[in-house]
N, CA and C of each residue as an Amber inpcrd file, in Angstrom:
protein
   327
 -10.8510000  -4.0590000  35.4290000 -11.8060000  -4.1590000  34.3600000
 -12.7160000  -5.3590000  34.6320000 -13.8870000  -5.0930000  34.9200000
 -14.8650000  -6.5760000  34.4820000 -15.1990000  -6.6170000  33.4780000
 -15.5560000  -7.5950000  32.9960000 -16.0230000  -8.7960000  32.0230000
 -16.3420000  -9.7100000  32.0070000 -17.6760000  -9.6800000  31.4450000
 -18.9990000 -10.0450000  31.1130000 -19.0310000 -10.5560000  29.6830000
 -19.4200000 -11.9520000  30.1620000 -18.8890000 -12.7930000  28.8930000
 -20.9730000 -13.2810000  28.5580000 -21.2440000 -13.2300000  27.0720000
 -22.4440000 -14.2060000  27.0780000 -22.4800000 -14.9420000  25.8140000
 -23.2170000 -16.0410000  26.0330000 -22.8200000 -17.0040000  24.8460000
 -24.2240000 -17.3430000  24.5970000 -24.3340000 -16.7470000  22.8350000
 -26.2800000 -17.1250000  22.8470000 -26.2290000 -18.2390000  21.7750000
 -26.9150000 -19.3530000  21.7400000 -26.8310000 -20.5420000  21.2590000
 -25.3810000 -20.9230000  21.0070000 -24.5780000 -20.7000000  21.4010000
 -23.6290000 -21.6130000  21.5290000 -23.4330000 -22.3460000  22.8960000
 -22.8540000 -23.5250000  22.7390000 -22.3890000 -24.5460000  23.7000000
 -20.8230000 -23.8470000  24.2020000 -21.0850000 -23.2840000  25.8800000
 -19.8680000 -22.4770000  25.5240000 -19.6070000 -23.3840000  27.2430000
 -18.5530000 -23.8210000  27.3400000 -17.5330000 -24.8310000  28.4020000
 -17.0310000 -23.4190000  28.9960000 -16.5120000 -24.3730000  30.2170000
 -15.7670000 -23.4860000  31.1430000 -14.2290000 -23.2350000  30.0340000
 -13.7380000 -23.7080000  29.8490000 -12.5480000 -23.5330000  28.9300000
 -12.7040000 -22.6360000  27.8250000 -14.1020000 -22.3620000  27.3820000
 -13.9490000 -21.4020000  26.2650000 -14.2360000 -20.0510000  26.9990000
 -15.1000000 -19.8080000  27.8380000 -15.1440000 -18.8040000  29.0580000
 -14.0290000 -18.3280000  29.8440000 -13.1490000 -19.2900000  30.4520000
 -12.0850000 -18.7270000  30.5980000 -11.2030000 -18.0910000  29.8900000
 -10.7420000 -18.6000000  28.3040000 -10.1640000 -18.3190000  27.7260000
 -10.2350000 -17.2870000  27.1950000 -11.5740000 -17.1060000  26.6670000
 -12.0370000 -15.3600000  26.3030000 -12.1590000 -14.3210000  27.2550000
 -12.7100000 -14.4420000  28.7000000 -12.0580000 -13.5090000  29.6960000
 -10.4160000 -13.8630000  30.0190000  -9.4910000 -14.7890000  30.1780000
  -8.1770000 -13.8920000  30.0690000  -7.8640000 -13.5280000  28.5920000
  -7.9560000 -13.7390000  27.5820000  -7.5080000 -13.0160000  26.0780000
  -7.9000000 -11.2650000  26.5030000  -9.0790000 -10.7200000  26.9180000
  -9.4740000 -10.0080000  26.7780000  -8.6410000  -9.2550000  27.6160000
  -8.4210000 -10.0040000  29.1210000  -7.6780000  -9.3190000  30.2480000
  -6.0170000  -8.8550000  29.2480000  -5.4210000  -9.9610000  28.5820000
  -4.5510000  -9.2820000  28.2850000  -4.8450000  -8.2040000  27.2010000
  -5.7950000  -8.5030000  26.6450000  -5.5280000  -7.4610000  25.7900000
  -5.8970000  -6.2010000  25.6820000  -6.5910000  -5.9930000  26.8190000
  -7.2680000  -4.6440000  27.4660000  -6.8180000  -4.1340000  29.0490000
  -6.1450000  -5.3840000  29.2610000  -5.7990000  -4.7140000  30.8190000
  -5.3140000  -3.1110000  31.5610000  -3.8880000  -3.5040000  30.8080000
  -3.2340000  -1.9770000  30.5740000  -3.9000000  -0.8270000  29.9710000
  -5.0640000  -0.8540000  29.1550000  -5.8440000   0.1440000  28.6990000
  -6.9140000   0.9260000  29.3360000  -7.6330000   0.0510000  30.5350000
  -8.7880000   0.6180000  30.9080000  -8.3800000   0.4960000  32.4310000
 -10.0080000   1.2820000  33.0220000  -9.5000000   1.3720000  34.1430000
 -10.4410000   0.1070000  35.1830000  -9.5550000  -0.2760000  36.4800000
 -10.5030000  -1.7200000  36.9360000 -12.0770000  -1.6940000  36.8860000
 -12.5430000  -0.2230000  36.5930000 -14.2230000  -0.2180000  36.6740000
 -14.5450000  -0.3260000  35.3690000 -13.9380000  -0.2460000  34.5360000
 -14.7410000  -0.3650000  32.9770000 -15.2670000  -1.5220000  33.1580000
 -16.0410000  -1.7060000  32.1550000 -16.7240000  -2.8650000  32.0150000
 -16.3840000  -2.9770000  30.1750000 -16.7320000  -4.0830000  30.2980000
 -16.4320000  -5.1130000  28.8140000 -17.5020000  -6.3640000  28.4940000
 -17.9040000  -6.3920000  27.7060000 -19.0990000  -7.0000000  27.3360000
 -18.3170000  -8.0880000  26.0890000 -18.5240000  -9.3670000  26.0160000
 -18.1800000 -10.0480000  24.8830000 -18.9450000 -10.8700000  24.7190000
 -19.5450000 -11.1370000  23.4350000 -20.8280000 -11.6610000  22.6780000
 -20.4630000 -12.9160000  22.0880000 -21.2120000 -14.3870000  22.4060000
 -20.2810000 -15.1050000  21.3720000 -21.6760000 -15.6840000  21.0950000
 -21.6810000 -16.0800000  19.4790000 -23.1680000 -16.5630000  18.7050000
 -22.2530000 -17.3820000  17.6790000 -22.6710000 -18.0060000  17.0930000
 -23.0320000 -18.7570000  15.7780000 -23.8040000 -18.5790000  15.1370000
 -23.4040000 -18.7430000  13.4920000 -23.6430000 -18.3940000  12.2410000
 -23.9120000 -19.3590000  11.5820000 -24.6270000 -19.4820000  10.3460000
 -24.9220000 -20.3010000   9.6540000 -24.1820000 -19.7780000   8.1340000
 -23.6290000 -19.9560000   7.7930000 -23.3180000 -19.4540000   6.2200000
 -23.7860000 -20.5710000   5.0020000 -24.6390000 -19.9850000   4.0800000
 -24.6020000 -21.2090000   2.9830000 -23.9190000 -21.5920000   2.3860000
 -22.9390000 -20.6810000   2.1020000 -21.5030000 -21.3540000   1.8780000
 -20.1730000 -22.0120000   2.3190000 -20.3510000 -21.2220000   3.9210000
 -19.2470000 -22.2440000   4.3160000 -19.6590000 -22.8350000   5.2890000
 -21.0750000 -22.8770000   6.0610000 -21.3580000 -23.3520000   7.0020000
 -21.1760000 -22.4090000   8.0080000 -21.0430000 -23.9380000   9.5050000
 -21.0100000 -22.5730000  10.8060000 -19.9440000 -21.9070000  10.6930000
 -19.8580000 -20.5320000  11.8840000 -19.3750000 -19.6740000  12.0220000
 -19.3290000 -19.0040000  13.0420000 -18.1480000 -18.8910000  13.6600000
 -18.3040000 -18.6910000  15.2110000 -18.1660000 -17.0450000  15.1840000
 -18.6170000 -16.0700000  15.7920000 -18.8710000 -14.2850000  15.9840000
 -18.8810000 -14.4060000  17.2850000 -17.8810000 -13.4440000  17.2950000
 -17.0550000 -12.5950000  19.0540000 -17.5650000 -11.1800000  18.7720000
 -18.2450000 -10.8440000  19.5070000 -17.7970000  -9.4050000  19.2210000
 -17.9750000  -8.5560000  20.8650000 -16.9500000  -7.7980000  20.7830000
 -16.0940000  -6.8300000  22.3170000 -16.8610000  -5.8260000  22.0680000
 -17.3220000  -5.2250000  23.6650000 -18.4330000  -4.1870000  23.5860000
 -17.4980000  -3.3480000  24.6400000 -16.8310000  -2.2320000  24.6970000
 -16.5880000  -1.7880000  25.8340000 -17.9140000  -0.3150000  25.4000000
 -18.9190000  -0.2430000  26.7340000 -19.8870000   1.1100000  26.4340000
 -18.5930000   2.0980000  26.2460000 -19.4010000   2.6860000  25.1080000
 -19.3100000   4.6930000  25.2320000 -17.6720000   4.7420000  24.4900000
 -16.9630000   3.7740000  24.3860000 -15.8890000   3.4240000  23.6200000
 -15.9050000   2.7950000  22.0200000 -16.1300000   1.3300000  22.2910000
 -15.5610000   0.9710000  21.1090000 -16.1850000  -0.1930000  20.8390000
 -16.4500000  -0.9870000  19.4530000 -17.3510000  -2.1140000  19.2640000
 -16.3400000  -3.0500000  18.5270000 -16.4000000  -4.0840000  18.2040000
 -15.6020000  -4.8070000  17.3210000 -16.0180000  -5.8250000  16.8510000
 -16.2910000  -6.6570000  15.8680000 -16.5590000  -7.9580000  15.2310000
 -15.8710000  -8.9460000  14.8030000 -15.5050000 -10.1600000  14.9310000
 -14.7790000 -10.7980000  14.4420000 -15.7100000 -12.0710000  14.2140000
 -15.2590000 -12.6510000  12.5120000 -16.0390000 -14.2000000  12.6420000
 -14.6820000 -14.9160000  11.8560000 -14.9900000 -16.3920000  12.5590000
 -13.9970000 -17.2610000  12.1720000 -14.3340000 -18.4630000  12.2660000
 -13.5080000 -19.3990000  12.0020000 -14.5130000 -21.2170000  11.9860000
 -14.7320000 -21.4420000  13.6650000 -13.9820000 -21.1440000  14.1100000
 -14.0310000 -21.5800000  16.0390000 -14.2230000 -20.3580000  16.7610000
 -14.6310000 -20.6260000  18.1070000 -14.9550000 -19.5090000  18.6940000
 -13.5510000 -19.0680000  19.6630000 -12.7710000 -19.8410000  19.3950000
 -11.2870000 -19.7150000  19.9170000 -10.5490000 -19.0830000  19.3030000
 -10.2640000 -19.0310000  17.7690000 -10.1860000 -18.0580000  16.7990000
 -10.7710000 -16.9540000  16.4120000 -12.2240000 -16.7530000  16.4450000
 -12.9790000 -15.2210000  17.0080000 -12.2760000 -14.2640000  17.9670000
 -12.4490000 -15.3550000  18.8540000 -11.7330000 -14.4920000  20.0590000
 -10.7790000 -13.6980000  20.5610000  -9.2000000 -14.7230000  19.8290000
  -8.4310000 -13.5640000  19.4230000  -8.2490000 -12.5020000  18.5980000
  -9.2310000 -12.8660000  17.3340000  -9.5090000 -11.8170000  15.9460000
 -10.1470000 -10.6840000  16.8630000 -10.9950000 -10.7660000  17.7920000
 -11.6220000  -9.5780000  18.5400000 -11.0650000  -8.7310000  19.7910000
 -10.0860000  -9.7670000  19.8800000  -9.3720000  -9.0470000  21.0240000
  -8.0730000  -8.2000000  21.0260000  -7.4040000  -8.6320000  18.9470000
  -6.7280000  -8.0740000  18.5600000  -7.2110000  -6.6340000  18.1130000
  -8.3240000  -6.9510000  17.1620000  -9.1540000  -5.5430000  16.6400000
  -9.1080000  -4.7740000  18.2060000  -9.7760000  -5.0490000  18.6810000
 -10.1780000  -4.0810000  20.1700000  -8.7430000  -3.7000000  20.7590000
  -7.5880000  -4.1700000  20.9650000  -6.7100000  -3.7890000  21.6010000
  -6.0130000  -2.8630000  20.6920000  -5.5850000  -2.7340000  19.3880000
  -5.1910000  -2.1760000  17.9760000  -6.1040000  -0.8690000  18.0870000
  -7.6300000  -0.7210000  18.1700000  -8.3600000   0.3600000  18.5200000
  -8.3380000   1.3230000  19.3360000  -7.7350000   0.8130000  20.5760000
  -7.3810000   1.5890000  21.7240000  -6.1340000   2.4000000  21.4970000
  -5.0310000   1.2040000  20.9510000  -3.6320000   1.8970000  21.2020000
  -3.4560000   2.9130000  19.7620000  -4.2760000   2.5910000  19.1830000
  -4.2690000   3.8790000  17.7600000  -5.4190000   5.1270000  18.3890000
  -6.2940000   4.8270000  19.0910000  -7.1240000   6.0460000  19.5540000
  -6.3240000   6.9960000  20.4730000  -5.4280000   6.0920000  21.1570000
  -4.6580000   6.8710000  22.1110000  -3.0570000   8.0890000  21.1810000
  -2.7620000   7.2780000  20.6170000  -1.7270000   7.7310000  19.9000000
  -2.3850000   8.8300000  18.8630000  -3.4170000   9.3400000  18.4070000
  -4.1340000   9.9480000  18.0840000  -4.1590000  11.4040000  18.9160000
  -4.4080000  11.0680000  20.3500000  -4.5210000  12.2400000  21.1170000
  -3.3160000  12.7120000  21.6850000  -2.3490000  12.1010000  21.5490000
  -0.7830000  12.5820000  22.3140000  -0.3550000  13.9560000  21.3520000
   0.0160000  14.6530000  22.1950000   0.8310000  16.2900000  21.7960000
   1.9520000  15.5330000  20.7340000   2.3780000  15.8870000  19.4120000
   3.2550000  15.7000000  18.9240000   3.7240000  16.7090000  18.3280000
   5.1460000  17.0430000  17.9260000   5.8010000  18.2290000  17.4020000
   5.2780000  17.7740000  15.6620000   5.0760000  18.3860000  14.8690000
   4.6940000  18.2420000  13.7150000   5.5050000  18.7330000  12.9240000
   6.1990000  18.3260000  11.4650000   6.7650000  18.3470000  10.5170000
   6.4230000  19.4650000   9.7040000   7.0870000  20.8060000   9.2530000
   6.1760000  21.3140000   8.1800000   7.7360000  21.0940000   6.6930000
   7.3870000  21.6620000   5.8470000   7.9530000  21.8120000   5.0880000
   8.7040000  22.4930000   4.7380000   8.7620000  23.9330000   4.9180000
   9.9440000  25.2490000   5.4600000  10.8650000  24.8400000   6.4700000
  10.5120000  24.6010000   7.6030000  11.4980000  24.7770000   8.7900000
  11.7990000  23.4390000   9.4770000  11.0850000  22.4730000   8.8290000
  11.5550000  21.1610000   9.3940000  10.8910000  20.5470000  10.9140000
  10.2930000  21.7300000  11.5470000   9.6530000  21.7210000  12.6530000
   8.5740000  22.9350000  12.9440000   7.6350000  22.8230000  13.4850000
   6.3990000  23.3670000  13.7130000   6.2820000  24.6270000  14.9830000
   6.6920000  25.4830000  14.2250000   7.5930000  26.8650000  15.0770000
   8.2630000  27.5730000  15.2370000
């Protein structure tokens, strides 16, 4: 999987770059395949009420989008990498063959 990290007005260190490409590695590794690509967005917010606000948000194309805001962009990060990994493993479990329950016979057949 690559990933493609960009950081628009934020002050983003090698340490916060690293950290959000491996969060992401774990949390998408096992899901995709080494050519996907993954896009992660990191900006700041202004809120009038609580002030700044750090926004992650995980782009895999033609899949899946996700948002997360939180006071740090270290805390975004996992909020987005949880949503996005939670998305996958419920999309998948979605499509698996399962024997289904009816109400007569206890089983579907």
């Amino acid at each position: 999987m690559r990933v493609q990290i960009r950081a628009v007005g934020v002050e983003a260190n090698e340490d916060l770059l690293g950290y959000a490409a491996k969060r992401v590695h774990f949390a998408l590794g096992r899901l995709l395949e080494p050519t996907d690509l993954v896009r992660v967005f990191l900006t700041e917010q202004r809120s009038p009420r609580r002030g700044p606000e750090s926004r992650c948000v995980i782009h895999v194309p033609a899949m899946a989008v996700v948002h997360a805001v939180a006071m740090t962009h270290y805390a975004a990060v996992d909020e987005a990498a949880d949503k996005i990994a939670h998305a996958f493993l419920r999309a998948r479990g979605r499509h698996r063959e399962r024997p289904r329950a009816t109400l007569r016979t206890g089983t579907d057949g």
